[in-house]
Structures are given as C-alpha cells and as structure tokens.
C-alpha positions in Angstrom: -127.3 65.8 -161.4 -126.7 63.2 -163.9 -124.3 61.2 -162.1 -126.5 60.7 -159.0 -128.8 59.4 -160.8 -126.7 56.9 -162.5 -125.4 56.3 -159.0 -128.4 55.6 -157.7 -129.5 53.8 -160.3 -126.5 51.1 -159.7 -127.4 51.2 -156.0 -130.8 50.0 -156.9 -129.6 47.3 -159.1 -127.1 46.0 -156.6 -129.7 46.1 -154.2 -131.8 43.7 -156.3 -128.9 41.1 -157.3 -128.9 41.2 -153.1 -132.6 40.6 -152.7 -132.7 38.1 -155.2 -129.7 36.1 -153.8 -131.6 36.0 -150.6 -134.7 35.0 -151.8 -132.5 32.4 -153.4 -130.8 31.2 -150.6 -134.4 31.2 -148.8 -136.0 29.0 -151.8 -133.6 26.9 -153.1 -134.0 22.9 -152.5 -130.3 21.8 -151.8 -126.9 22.8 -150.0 -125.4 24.2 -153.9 -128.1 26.2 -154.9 -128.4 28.1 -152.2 -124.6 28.1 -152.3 -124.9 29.2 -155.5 -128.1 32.2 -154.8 -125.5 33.7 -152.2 -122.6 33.5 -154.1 -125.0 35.8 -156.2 -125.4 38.4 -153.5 -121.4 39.0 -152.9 -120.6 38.9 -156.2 -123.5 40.9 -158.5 -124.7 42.9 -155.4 -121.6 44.4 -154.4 -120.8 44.6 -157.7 -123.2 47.1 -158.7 -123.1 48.5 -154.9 -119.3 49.3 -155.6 -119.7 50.8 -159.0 -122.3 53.3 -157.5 -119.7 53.9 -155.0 -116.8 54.6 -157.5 -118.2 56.8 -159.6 -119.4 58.7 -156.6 -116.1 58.8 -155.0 -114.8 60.3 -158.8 -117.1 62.6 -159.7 -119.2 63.8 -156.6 -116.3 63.6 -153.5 -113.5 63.9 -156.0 -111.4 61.6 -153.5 -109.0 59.9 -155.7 -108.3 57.9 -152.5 -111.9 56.4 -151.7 -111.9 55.4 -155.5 -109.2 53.1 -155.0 -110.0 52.1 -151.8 -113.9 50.8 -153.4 -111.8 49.7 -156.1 -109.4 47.6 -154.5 -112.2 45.8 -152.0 -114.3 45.1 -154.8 -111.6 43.7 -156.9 -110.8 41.4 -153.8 -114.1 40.2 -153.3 -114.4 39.5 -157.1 -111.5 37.2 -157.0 -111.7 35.6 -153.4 -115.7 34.5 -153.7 -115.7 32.4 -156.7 -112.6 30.5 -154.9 -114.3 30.5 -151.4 -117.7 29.3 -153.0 -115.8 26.4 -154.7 -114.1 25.5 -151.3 -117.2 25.4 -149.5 -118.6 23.5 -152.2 -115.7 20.9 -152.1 -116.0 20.7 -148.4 -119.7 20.0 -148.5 -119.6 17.2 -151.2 -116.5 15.3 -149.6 -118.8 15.6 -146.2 -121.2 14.0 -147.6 -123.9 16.2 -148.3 -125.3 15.3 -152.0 -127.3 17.8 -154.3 -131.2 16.5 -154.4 -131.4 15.3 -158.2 -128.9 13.2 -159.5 -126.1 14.5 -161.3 -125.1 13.4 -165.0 -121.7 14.0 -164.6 -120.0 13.6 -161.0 -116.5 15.3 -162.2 -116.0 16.6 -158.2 -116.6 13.0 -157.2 -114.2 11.9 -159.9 -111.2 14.3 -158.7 -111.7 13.8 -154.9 -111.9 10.2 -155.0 -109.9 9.0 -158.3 
C-alpha cells in the first residue's frame, strides 16, 4: 500500500515538472528559454515519471525485466537531451536567431566564430 502511494506520488510530480515545462515553453519570450522550459519536461518529467515506473516494476510487478527496461530508457534520455538541447541551441544561434536581452558574455559566439 505504501509503495503506491509513493508511486503515485512521483507520478504526480513528474506530471508537474511536465506541466510546468509546457507552460514554459507557452510563456517564455525567446527561442532558449523555451528551449530551455522543454528541455525541463524530458528531463525532470520523465524523470520522476520513470522513477514511479521503477519502483513499480520492483515491488508491485516484480519484473526484473521492465525495471531495466524503464531504467535503461530513462538513463538514455538523461544523457541524450542535455546534448540534443545544446545542438539545437548551437543550430539556432549560428542561424541567426538571437536571445531578446543582450548577453554579457557571448562565449557560443566566441567558439563558433573565433
């Protein structure tokens, strides 16, 4: 009984990080915040989505299999998103598109064009 609650309880948050991101991405003023409000939603929300899933997987379906099947897509998506969102990122300044307020420190500007 415990453990679905727990469960559901990480369910809930991941559902949250997921709203939020997409409130995010509906609010945000430039191309790399909202780049940044969805990275959000792939990384916290599945996070917590996954977790929930593990731990029912462990101790509710006892499938040692589905564990390390949730285990082994979220530890994908933990490492591929950070390096996708920094692609996309790259792509976007070196076409052109510029964040709104001016930056301090242009150190993407410095490596692409150095």
């Amino acid at each position: 009984m415990a453990i679905r609650i727990i469960v559901d309880l990480l369910l809930v948050i991941g559902a949250v990080f997921a709203l939020a991101g997409t409130i995010g991405v509906l609010k945000m003023p430039d191309t790399y915040s909202r780049m940044q409000a969805s990275t959000c939603i792939a990384t916290l929300g599945m996070l917590g989505v996954a977790l929930g899933a593990l731990l029912y997987a462990i101790f509710v379906m006892h499938s040692a299999g589905t564990a390390v099947k949730v285990a082994l897509v979220a530890g994908l998506i933990l490492a591929t998103n950070p390096v996708g969102s920094h692609a996309i990122a790259k792509g976007a300044y070196k076409s052109g598109i510029r964040p709104e307020k001016k930056m301090e420190v242009d150190d993407l500007g410095r490596d692409l064009y150095d």
